[in-house]
C-alpha positions in Angstrom: -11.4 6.0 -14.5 -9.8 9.0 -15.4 -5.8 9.3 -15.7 -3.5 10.0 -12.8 -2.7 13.5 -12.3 0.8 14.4 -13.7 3.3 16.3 -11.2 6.5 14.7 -12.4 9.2 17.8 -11.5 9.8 19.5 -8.1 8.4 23.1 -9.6 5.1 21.0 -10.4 5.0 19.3 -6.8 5.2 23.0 -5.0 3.2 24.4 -7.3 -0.1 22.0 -5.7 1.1 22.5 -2.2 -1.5 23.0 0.3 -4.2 21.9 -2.9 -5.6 18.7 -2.8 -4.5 16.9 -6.1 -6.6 13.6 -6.4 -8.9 11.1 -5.2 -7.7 7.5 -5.5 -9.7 4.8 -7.3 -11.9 2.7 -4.5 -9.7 -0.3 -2.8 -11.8 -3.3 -2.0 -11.2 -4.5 1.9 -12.6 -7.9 1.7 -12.3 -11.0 4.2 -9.8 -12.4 1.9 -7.5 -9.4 2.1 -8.0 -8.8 5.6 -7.4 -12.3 6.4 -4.2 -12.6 4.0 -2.8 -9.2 5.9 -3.2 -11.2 9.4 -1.3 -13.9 8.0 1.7 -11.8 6.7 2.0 -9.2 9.8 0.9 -12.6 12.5 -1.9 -9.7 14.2 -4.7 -13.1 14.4 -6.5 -10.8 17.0 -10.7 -12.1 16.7 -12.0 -9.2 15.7 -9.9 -9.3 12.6 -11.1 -12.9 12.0 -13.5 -14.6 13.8 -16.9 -13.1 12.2 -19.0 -14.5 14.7 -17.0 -13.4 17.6 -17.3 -10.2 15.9 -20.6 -10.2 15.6 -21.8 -10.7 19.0 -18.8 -9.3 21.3 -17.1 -6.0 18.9 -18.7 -2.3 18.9 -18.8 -3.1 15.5 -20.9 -6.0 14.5 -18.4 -7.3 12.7 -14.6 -8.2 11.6 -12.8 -5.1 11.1 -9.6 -4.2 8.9 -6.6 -3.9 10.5 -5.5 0.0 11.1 -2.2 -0.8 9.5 -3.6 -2.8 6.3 -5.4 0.9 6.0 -2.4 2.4 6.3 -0.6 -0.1 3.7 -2.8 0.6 1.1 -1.5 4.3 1.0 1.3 4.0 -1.6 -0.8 2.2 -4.4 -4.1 4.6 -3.7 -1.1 7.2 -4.7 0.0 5.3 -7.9 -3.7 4.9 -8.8 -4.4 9.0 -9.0 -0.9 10.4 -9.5 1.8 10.0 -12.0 5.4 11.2 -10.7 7.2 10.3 -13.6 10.5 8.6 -13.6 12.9 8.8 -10.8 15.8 6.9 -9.7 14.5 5.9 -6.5 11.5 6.5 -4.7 11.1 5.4 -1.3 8.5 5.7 1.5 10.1 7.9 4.0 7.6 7.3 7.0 4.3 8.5 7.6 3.4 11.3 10.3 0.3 11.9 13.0 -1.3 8.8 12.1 -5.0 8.6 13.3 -7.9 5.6 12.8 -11.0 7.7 13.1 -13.6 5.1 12.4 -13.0 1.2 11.5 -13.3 -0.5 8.2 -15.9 -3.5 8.0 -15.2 -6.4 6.0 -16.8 -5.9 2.4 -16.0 -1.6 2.5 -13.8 -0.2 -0.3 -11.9 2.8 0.5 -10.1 5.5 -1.6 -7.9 8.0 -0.7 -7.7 11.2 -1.0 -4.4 13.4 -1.8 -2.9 17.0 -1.3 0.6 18.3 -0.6 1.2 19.3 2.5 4.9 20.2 2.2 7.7 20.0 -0.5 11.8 20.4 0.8 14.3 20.0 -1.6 17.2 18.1 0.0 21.0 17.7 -1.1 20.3 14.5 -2.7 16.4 14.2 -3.3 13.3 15.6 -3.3 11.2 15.0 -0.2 7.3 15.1 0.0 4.5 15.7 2.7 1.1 14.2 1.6 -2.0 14.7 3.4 -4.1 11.7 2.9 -7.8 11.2 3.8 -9.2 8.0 3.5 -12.6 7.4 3.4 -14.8 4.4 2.8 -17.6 4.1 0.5 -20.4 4.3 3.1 -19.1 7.2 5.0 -18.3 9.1 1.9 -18.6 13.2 2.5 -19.9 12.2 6.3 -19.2 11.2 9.1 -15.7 10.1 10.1 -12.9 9.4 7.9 -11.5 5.8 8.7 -7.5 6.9 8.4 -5.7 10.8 8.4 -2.1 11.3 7.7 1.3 12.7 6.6 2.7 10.4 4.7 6.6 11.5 3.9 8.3 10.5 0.4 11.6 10.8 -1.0 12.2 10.7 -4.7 15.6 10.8 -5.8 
């Protein structure tokens, strides 16, 4: 694996925006995950669960992952490719234009990939627009991506 990319000062942040800046390490989405995530959030729907159901009934032939255990997963695909360095406080500001392309099948792994849309120094913090592509393993470099977004960070 090689180390997470180093932008730990606002001059280093605008300096990548509108570059991507790195590709995450893959995320397993097993049953087990998807099944823990249903638990936590109370989203039982079948075709999050019930693999046979699933099978036979879904578009997709089997369980799927939730869109928002996806989404979830973006703050650690960012830890696992870039190193921001210390802060007082860093806090996920929301996320923007939120899309599900494609679905994620039980047993995919997923990775994301990061630029910088946008940078904005504020009175108190920094704040930052990434623009994440996620893609799983079998529709790497084709095909749909399975989740596209701004996601919006503020490090003070």
């Amino acid at each position: 694996m090689t180390a997470p990319r180093l932008l730990d000062t606002p001059e280093a942040l605008q300096g990548a925006v509108g570059q991507e800046v790195a590709v995450s390490r893959w995320f397993d989405i097993d049953q087990r995950r998807i099944a823990a995530f249903a638990d936590v959030t109370d989203d039982h729907q079948w075709i999050h669960l019930d693999a046979e159901r699933a099978r036979t009934e879904s578009p997709y032939g089997g369980t799927v992952a939730h869109g928002f255990l996806t989404l979830s997963l973006l703050p650690a695909m960012l830890a696992s490719c870039v190193s921001l360095g210390e802060a007082r406080l860093t806090v996920n500001y929301g996320v923007n234009k939120v899309r599900f392309p494609a679905a994620v099948p039980s047993g995919s792994r997923l990775r994301g990939r990061f630029g910088i849309a946008a940078v904005e120094p504020l009175a108190d913090c920094v704040q930052v627009v990434w623009h994440v592509t996620m893609e799983s393993e079998d529709n790497e470099g084709r095909g749909k991506p399975v989740c596209v977004a701004e996601f919006v960070m503020r490090r003070y």
